[in-house]
C-alpha positions as CSV (number, residue, x, y, z in Angstrom):
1,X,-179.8,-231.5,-18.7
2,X,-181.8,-228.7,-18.3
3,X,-185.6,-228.1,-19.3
4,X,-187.0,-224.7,-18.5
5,X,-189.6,-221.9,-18.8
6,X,-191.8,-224.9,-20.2
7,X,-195.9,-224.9,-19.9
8,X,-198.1,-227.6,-19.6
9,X,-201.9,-226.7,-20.2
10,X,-204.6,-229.5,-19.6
11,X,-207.8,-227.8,-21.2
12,X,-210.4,-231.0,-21.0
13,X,-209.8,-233.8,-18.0
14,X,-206.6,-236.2,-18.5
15,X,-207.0,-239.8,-18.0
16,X,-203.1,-241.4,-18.4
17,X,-201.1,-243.9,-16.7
18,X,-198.3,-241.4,-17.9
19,X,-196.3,-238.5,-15.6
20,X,-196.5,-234.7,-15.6
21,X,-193.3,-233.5,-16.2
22,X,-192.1,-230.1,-16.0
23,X,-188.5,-231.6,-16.8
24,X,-186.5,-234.7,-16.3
25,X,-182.9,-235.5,-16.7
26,X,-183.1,-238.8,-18.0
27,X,-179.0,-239.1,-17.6
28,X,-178.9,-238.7,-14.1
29,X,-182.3,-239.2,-13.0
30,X,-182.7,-236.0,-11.6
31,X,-186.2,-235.2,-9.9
32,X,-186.7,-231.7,-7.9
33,X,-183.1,-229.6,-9.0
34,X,-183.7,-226.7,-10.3
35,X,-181.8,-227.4,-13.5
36,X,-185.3,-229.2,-14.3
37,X,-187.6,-227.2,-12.6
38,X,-187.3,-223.7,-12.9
39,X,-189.9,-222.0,-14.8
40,X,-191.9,-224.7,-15.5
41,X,-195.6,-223.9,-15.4
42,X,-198.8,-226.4,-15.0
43,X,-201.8,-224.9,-15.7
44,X,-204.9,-227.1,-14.5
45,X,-208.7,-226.0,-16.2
46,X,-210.1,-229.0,-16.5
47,X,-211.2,-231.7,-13.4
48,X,-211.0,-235.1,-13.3
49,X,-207.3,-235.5,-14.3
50,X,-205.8,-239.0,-13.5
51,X,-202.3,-239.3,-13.6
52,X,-199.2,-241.5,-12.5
53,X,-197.4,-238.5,-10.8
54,X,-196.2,-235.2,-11.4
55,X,-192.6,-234.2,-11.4
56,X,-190.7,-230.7,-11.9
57,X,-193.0,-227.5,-11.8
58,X,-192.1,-224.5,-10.2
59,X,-195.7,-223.8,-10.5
60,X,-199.2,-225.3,-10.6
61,X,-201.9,-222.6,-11.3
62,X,-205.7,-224.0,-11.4
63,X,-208.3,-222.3,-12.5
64,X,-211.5,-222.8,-10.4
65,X,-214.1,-221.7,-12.8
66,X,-215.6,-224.9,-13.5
67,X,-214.4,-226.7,-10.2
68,X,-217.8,-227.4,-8.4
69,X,-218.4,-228.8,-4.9
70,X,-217.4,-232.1,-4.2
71,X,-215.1,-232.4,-7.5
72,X,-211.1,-233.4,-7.5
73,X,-209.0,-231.2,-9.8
74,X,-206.3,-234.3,-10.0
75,X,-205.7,-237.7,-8.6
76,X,-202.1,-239.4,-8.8
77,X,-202.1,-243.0,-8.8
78,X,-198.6,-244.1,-9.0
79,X,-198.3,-247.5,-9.8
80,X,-195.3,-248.0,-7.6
81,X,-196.7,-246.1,-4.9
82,X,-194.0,-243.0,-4.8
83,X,-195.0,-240.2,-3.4
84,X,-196.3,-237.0,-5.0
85,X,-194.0,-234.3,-3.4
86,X,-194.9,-230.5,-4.8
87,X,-192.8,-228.9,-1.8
88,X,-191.0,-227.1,-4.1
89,X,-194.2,-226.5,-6.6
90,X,-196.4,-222.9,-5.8
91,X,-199.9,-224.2,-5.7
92,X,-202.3,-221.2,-7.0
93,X,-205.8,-221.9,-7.1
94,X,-207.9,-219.1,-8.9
95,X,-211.0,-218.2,-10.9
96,X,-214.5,-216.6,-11.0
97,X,-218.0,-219.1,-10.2
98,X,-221.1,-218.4,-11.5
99,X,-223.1,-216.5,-9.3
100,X,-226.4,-218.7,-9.7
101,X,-224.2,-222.2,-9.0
102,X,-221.2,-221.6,-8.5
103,X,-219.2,-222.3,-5.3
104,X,-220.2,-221.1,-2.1
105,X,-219.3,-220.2,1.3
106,X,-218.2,-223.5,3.1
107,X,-218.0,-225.5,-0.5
108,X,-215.5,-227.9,-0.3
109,X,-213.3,-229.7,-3.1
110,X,-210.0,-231.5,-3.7
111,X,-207.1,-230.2,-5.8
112,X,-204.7,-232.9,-5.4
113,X,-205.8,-236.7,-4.7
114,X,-203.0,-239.5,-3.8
115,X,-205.1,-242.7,-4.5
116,X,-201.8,-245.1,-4.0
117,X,-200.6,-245.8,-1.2
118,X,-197.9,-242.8,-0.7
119,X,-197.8,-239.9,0.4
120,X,-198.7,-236.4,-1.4
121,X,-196.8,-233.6,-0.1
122,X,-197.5,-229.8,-0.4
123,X,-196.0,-226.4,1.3
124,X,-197.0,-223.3,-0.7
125,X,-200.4,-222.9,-1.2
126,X,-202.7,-220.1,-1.8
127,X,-206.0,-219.3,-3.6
128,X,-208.9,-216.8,-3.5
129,X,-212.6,-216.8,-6.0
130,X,-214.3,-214.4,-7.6
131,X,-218.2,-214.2,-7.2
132,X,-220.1,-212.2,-10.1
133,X,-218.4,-208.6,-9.9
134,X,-218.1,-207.9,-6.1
135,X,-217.1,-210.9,-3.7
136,X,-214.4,-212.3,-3.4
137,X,-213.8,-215.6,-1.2
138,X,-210.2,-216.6,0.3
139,X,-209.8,-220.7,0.4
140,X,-208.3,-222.4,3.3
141,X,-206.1,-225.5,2.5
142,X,-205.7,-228.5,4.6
143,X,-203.5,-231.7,3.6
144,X,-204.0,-234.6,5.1
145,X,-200.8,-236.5,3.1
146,X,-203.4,-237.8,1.0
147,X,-205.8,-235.2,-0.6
148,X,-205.4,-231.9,-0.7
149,X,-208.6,-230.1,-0.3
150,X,-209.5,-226.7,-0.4
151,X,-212.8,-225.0,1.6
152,X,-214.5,-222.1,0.1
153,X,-214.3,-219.0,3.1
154,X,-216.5,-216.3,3.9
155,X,-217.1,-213.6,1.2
156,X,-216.1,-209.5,1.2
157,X,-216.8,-206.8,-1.4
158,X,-214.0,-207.3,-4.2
159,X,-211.6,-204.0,-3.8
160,X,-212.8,-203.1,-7.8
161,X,-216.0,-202.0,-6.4
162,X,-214.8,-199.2,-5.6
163,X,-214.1,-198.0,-9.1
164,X,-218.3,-197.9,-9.4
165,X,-218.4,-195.3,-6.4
166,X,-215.3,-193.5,-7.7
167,X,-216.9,-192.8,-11.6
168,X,-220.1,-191.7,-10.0
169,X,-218.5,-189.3,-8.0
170,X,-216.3,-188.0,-10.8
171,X,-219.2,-187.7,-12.7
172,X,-221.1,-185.4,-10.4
173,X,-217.4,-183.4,-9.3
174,X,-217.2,-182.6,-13.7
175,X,-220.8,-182.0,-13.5
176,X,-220.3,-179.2,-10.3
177,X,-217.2,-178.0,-12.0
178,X,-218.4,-176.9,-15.1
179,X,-221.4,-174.7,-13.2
180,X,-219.1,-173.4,-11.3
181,X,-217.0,-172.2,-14.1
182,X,-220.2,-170.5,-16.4
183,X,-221.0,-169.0,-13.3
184,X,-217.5,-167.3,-13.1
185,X,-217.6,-166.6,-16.6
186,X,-220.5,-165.0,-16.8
187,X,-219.2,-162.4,-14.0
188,X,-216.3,-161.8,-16.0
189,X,-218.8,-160.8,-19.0
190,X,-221.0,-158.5,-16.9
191,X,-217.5,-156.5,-15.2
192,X,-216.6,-155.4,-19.0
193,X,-217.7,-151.8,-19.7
194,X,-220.0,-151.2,-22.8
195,X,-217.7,-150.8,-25.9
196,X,-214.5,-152.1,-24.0
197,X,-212.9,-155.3,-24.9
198,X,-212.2,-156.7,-21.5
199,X,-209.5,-160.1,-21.7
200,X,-209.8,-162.3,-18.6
201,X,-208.8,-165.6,-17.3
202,X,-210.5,-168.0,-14.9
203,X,-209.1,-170.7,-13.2
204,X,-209.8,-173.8,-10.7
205,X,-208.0,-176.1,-9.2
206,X,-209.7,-179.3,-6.8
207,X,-207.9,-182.3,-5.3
208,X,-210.7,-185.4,-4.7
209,X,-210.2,-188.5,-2.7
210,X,-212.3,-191.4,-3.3
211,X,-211.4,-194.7,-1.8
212,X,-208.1,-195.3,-2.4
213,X,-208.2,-193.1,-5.5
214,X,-206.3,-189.3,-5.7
215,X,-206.8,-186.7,-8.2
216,X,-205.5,-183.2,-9.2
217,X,-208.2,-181.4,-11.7
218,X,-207.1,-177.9,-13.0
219,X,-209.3,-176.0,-15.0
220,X,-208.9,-172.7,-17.3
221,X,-210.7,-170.1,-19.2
222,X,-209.5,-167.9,-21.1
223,X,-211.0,-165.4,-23.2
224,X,-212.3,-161.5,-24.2
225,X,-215.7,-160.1,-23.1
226,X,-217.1,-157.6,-24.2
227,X,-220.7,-156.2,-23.1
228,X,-223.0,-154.6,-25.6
229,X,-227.0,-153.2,-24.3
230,X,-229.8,-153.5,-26.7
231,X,-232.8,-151.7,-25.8
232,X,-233.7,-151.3,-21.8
């Protein structure tokens, strides 16, 4: 009576006059409680799924690497023409595309196709791709009450992007750091008097903001100089 925390993968495309089912109880023939629902997990890589209908997950996450424009992640065909209803199913469409081929601004592709003759219902859907390294491109979904398609939106720099900036500047902050402490160093060596054993301790502290990045850097030096003149 119940069937939880299950997960359905389809890795290559599903052809079936079967159902997806998250989980069913047979006994009472209940579809859409959450003593059959809860937890359950479809997870979609593959297009050109044909199925009967789909029944019972909490989740469907696709993954939009190989999704190209123009192709339809999965069509229901129910033989008895029920409707597919995911209202209570969080529809997550994700994934990077190739930067060569892969989709593009204004692509546009189908996740869910109802090729009987009722009606496929939807309510939570989201989505966003990844482009190479450093775009990323929201999708906007529309369903008709027979396919749900998704269209590929206009791209931004990815927020990671900033991580490239923030090492460089790190880099060059270490680099100016560390000349800043031989340079206080070497004053402490030159204040010591000939013969005298002078101890000494140096420090630095800097606070950096890059992006959305903060950082506290303390340094220290510690040490005895001692000056000794050879000659002139």
């Amino acid at each position: 009576n119940t069937a939880n925390n299950n997960t359905v993968v389809l890795n290559a495309a599903l052809k079936t006059q079967g159902y997806l089912y998250g989980g069913l109880d047979h006994a009472n023939a209940k579809i859409g409680t959450s003593d059959v629902l809860k937890g359950n997990r479809l997870v979609v890589n593959s297009v050109g799924n044909e199925v009967n209908n789909i029944y019972n997950f909490e989740s469907m996450d696709v993954n939009a690497s190989n999704i190209k424009n123009g192709d339809t992640v999965i069509t229901v065909n129910n033989i008895n023409d029920v409707d597919t209803d995911l209202t209570q199913t969080k529809v997550d469409v994700e994934g990077s595309t190739s930067a060569k081929d892969g989709l593009k601004t204004g692509d546009k592709f189908t996740v869910v196709s109802k090729a009987d003759a009722g009606t496929l219902k939807t309510k939570d859907v989201e989505g966003s791709i990844t482009k190479g390294v450093s775009k990323e491109y929201d999708l906007s979904f529309d369903n008709d009450g027979k396919n749900l398609t998704a269209t590929v939106g206009n791209g931004r720099m990815a927020d990671q992007t900033k991580v490239f900036t923030g090492a460089q500047v790190a880099q060059s902050q270490l680099v100016n750091l560390g000349g800043d402490a031989i340079d206080d160093i070497a004053s402490s060596f030159t204040s010591a008097n000939k013969g005298d054993k002078t101890p000494w301790v140096h420090a630095t502290q800097d606070r950096g903001h890059v992006g959305d990045f903060y950082g506290t850097n303390s340094l220290f030096n510690v040490g005895v100089a001692n000056t000794k003149v050879s000659g002139d």
